[in-house]
C-alpha positions in Angstrom: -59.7 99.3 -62.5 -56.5 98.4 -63.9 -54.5 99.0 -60.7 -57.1 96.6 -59.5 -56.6 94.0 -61.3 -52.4 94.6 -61.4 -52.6 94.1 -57.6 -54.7 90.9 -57.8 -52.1 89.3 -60.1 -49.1 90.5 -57.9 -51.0 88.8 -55.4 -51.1 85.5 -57.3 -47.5 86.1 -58.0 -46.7 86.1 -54.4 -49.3 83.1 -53.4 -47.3 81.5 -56.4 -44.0 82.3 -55.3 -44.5 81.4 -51.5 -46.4 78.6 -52.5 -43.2 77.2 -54.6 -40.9 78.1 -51.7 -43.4 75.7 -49.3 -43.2 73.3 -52.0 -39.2 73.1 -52.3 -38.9 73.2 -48.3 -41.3 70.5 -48.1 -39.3 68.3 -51.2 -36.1 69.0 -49.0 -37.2 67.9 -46.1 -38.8 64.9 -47.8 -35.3 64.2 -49.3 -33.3 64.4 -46.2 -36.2 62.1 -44.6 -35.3 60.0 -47.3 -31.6 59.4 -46.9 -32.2 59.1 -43.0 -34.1 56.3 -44.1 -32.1 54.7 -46.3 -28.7 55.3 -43.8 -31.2 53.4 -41.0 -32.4 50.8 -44.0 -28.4 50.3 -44.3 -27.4 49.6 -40.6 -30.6 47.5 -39.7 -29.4 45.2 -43.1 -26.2 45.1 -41.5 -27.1 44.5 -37.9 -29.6 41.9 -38.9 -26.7 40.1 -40.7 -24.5 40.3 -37.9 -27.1 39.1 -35.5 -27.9 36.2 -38.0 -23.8 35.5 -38.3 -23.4 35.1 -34.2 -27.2 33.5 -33.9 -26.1 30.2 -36.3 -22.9 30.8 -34.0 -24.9 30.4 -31.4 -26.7 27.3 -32.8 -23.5 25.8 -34.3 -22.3 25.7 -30.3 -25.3 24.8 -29.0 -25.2 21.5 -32.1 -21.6 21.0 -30.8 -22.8 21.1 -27.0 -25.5 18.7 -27.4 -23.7 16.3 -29.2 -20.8 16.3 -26.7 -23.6 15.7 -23.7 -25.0 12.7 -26.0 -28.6 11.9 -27.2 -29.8 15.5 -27.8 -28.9 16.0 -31.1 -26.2 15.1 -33.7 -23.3 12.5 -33.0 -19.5 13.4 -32.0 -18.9 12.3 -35.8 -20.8 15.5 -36.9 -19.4 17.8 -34.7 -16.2 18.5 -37.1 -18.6 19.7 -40.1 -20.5 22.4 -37.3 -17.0 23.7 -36.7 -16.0 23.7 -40.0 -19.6 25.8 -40.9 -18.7 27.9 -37.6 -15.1 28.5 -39.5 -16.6 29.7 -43.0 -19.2 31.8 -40.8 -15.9 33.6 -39.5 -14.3 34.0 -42.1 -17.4 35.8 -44.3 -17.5 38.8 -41.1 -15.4 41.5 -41.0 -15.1 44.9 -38.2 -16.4 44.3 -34.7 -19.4 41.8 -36.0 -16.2 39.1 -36.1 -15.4 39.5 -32.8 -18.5 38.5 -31.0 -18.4 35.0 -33.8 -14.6 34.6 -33.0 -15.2 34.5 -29.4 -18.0 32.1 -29.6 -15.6 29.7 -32.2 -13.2 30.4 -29.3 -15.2 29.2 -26.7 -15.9 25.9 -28.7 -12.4 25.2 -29.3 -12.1 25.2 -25.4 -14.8 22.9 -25.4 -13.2 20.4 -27.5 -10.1 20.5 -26.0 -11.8 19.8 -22.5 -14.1 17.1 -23.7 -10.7 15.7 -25.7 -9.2 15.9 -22.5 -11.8 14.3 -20.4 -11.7 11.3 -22.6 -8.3 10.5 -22.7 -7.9 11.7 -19.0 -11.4 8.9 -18.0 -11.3 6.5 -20.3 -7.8 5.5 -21.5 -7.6 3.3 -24.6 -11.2 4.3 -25.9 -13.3 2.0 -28.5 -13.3 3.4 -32.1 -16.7 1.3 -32.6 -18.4 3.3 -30.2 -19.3 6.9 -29.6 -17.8 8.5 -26.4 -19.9 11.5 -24.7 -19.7 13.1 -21.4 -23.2 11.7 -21.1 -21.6 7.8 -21.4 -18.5 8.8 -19.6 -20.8 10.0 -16.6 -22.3 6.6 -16.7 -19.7 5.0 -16.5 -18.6 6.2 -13.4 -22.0 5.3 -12.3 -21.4 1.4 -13.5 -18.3 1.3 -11.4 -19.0 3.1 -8.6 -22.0 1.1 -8.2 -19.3 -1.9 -8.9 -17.2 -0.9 -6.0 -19.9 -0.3 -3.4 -21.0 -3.9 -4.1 -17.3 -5.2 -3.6 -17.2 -3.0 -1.0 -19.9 -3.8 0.9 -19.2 -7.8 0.0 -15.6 -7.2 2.0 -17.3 -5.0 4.9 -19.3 -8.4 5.6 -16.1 -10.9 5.2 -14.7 -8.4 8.0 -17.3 -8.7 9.9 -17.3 -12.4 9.9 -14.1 -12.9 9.7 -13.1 -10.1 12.9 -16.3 -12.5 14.9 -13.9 -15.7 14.2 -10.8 -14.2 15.1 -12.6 -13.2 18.5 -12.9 -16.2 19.2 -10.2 -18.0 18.4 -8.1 -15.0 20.4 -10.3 -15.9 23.3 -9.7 -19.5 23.0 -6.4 -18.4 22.7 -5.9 -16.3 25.6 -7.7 -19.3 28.0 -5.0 -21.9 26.5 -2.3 -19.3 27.3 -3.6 -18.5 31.1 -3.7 -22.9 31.4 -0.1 -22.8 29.6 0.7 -20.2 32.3 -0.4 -21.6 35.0 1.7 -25.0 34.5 4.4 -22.7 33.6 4.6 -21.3 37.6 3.8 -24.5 38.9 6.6 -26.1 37.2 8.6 -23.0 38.1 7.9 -23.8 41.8 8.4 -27.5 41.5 11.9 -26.6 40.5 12.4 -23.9 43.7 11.2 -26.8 45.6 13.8 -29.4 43.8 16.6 -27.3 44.3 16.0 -26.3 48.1 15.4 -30.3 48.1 19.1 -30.7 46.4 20.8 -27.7 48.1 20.1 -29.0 51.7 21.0 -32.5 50.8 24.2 -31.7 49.2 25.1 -29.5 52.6 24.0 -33.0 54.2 26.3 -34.7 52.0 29.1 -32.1 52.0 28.7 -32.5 56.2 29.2 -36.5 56.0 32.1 -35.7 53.2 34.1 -34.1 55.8 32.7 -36.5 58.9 34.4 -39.1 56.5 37.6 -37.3 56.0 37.9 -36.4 59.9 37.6 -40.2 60.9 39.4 -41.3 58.1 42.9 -40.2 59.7 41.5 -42.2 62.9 40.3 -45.3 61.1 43.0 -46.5 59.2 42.1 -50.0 59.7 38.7 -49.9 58.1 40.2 -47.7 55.1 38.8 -49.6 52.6 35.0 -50.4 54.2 35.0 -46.4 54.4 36.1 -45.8 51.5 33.4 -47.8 50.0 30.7 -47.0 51.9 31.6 -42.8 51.0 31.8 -44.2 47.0 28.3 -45.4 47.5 26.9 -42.0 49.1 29.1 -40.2 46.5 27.1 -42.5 43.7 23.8 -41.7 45.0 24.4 -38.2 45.1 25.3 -37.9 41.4 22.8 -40.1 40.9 20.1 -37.2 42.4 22.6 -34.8 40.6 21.9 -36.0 37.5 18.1 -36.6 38.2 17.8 -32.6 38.9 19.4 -31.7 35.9 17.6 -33.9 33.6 14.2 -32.6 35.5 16.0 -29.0 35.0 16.3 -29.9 31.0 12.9 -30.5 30.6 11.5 -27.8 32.6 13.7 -25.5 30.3 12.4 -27.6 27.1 8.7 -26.8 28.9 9.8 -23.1 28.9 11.4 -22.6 25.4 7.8 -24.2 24.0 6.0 -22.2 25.8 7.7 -19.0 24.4 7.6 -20.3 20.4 3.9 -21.1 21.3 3.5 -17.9 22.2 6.0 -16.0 19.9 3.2 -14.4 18.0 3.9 -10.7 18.2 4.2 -7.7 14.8 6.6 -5.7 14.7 4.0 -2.8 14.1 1.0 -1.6 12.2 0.2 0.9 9.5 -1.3 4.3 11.2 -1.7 5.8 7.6 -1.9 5.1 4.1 -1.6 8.0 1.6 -2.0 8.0 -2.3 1.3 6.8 -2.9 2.8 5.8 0.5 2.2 3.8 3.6 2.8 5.4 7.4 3.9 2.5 10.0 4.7 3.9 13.9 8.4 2.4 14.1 10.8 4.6 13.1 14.5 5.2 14.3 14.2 5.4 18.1 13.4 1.6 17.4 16.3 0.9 15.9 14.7 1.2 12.4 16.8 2.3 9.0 15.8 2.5 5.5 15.6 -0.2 2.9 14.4 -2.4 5.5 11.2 -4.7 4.5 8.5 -6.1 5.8 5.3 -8.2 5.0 1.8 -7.1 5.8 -0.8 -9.2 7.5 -4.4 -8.2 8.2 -5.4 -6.5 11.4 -7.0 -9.3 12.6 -4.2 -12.2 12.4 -2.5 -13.5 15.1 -0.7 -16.5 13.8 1.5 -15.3 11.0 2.3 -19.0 10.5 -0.7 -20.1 9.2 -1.6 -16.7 7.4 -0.4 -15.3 4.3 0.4 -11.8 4.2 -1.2 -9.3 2.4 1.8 -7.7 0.6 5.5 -6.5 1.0 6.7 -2.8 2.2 10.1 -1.1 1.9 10.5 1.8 4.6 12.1 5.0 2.2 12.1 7.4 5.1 12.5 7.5 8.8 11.5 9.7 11.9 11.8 9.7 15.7 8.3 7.7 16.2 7.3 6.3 12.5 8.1 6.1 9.0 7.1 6.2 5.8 7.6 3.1 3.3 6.6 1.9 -0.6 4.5 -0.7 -1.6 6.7 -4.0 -2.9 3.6 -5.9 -3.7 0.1 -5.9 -2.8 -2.9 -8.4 -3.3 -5.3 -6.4 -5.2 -8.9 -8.0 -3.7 -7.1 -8.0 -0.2 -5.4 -3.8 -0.1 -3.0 -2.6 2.3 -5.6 -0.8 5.1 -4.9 1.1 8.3 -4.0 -0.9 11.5 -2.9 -3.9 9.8 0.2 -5.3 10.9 3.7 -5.2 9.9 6.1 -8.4 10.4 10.0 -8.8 9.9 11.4 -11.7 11.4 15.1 -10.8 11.1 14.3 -7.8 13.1 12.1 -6.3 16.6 11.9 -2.9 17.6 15.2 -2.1 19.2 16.5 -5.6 19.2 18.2 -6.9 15.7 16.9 -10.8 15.8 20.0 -13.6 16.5 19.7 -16.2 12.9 21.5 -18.8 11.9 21.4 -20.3 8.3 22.3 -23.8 7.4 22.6 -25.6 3.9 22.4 -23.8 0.1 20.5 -20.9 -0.7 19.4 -19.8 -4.3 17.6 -16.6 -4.3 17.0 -16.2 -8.3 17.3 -19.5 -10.0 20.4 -19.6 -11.4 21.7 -22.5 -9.8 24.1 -20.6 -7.5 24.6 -20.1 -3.8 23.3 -17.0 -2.7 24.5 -17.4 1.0 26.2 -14.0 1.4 23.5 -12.1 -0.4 20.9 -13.5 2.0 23.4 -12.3 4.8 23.4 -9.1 3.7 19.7 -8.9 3.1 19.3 -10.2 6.5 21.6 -7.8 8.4 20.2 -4.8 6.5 16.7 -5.4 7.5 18.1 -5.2 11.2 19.0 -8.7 11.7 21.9 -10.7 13.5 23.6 -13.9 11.2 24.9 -15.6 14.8 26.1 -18.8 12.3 26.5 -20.0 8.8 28.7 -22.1 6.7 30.7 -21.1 3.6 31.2 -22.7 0.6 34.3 -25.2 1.8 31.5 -26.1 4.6 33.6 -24.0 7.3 30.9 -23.2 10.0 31.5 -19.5 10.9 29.9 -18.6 14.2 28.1 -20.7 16.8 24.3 -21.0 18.2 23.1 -20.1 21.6 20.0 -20.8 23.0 19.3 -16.5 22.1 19.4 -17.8 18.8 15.6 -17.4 17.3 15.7 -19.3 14.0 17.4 -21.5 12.5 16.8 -21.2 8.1 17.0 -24.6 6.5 18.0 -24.1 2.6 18.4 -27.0 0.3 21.1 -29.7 0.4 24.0 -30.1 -1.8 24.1 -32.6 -4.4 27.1 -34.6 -5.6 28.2 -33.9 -8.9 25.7 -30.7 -9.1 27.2 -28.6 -6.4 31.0 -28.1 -6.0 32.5 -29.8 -2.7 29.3 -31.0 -1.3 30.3 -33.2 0.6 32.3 -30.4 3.1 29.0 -28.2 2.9 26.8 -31.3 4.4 29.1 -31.8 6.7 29.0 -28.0 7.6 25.6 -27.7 7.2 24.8 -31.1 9.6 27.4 -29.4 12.4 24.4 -26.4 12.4 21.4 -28.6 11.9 23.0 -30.5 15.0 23.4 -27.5 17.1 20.2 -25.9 16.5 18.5 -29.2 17.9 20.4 -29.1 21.1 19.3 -25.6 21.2 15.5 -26.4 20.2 16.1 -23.6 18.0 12.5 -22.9 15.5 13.5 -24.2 12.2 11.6 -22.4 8.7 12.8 -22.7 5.4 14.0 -19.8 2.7 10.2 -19.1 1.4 8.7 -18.5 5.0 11.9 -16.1 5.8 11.0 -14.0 3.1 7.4 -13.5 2.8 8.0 -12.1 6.5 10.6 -10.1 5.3 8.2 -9.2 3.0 10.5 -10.3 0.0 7.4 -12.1 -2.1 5.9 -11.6 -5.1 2.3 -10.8 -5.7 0.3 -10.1 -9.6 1.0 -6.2 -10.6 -2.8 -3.9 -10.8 -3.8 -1.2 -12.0 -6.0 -0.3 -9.2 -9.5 1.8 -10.4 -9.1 4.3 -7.6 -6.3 5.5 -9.1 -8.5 7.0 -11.7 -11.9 7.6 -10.7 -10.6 9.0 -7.0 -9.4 7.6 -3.5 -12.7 6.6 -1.9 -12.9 3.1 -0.9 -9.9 2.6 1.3 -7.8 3.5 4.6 -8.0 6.3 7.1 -8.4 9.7 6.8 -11.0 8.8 3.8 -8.8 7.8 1.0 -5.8 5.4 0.5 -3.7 4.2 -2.1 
């Protein structure tokens, strides 16, 4: 009975002991559970702050963003107190949870410095008083784009217009010409016919000359009858003589006036205008050099009398078949295009242009005689000073009929200019051969504009900024 019971306690013992040894495993694992949990508790704390650091990164960028685009948020003026919290959000993060803020603060520094960029690249001088965005700046654009196209389109019609006028004034032109022409030949054959008229009766009159002089050695006695009667025929025919040459004068006269009439030709066009330089198709198998100037007309002119020009070019470079020049001046509501025309009167391809200049020339204003300077101005653009008279009003060189113009400068004044009276006498002697020439008279200011030695206002063009759209060939021009 007592083993009995002995063995029931041991039993207890052991349910007691194994029951502990549960209990303990189960505390252990409980406990380990436990610091699992707390480890996880730890790194979910720390992830969520990260996360929260680089999410009001996130939003910081996104505030910045917005007010850069304009109207979806805060102003520009508030951008500098995001980036300042975007800073101190940097600053509090340490380990690899900085790196992910510090490339976002990164990436908004770039932003800045673009949209900095952008606004002094678009807008120049900008306007403290207002708030600049890319939103704005894309407007505008729009506001002078849709500017230009209305000047644009205003121009496209005065072309139009004005290209219908000049068709037909050219064909009004061209009949005037053909008329012109056609008294031209006739008077052309009215002079073969004049001459054959005079050649056969000078042979007449050359045969009587010697009939005379043979019966002269046989008729002594009436010497004196013969001799008058042969004075009389010799009268008549110098008479006719003279007659044919005066006709001869003004056929020539007739001639000379026909070619000024028609003395309407450019020297080239443009082929090509680039951002910064202007292509003509002379270049130095035309005798063209460097240096030398011309003035632009529109493609459309044909009398570059009556027209202004549009501007001035200096060629800076040369090839076989064109070249490429600078822009002296340009009227800015009237730009240099392709196919307009280029004029230098001093100057045609492969032919340097006879001029002569008479009186005193002041190119700047300072009172003085600029004769040589406009010589050498003149022979560097390709032309040919055939006369001229220096200051002791010595004429050097002489006019021919080849001579195309004759420049008249201003007369000397007593007292003013030193020995004036020798220059107007110099300058006279030209004057006085350039009428007996019927050489084309123009004064200093005409010379130059053609030379394309004028001055026109300095622009800033838009295009320059906002792209090369509105002009020339090959889609954009300067």
């Amino acid at each position: 009975m007592a083993a009995r019971e002995n063995q029931g306690y041991l039993i207890a013992v052991i349910l007691l002991v194994l029951l502990s040894l549960v209990l303990a495993l189960l505390f252990f694992l409980n406990w380990m559970r436990a610091n699992d949990l707390a480890d996880a508790k730890l790194q979910a704390e720390q992830k969520a702050k990260s996360e929260g650091a680089l999410r009001e990164a996130y939003e910081k960028k996104s505030e910045i963003l917005m007010a850069l685009v304009g109207g979806l948020g805060k102003s520009v003026a508030e951008v500098e107190t995001s980036r300042q919290m975007l800073d101190r959000t940097v600053d509090q993060l340490q380990g690899g949870d900085r790196d992910a803020v510090v490339k976002v603060k990164n990436d908004v520094d770039q932003i800045m410095a673009e949209y900095e960029k952008d606004m002094k690249l678009f807008l120049g001088a900008r306007d403290a008083n207002r708030e600049e965005t890319w939103r704005s700046l894309t407007k505008n654009f729009s506001d002078a784009l849709s500017r230009n196209y209305g000047e644009l389109e205003t121009e496209r019609n005065t072309r139009a217009r004005v290209e219908r006028e000049a068709a037909a004034e050219i064909a009004a032109k061209q009949k005037e010409v053909e008329e012109k022409t056609q008294l031209w030949q006739a008077a052309l054959r009215d002079l073969s016919v004049k001459t054959e008229e005079f050649n056969n009766y000078k042979s007449q009159q050359d045969a009587k000359f010697e009939e005379f002089q043979s019966r002269y050695t046989g008729l002594e006695r009436n010497f004196g009858d013969e001799r008058r009667s042969l004075a009389s025929e010799i009268s008549k025919r110098d008479e006719t003589i003279r007659e044919n040459e005066n006709r001869i004068s003004m056929l020539k006269t007739k001639v000379d006036q026909y070619e000024k009439e028609n003395f309407d030709l450019a020297d080239g066009k443009v082929i090509r205008v680039s951002s910064n330089s202007i292509f003509i198709n002379v270049g130095s198998r035309d005798g063209l050099k460097p240096t030398q100037t011309f003035s632009v007309f529109d493609a459309s002119a044909t009398n570059f009398d009556s027209k202004a020009p549009k501007g001035g070019i200096e060629v800076i470079k040369v090839w076989d078949h064109q070249a490429e020049a600078r822009i002296l001046a340009e009227n800015p509501l009237k730009p240099i295009l392709a196919d307009d025309q280029i004029l230098n009167p001093v100057w045609d391809p492969g032919y340097s242009v006879p001029i002569a200049l008479a009186g005193i020339f002041d190119l700047d204003g300072d009172g003085m005689d600029d004769t040589p300077r406009l010589i050498q101005m003149i022979r560097q653009n390709g032309g040919n000073v055939v006369a001229y008279h220096d200051g002791e009003g010595q004429v050097q060189g002489q006019i021919d009929p080849a001579t195309r113009y004759l420049v008249v400068g201003r007369s000397p004044m007593t007292g003013t200019d030193d020995n004036a009276e020798k220059v107007s006498r110099g300058m006279r002697n030209i004057l006085n051969q350039g009428k007996d020439h019927q050489i084309q008279e123009i004064d200093l200011r005409k010379l130059l504009n053609w030379m394309g030695r004028h001055s026109l206002p300095s622009v800033e063009r838009l295009d320059s900024k906002i792209g090369n759209q509105f002009r020339g060939s090959e889609s954009a021009v300067r």
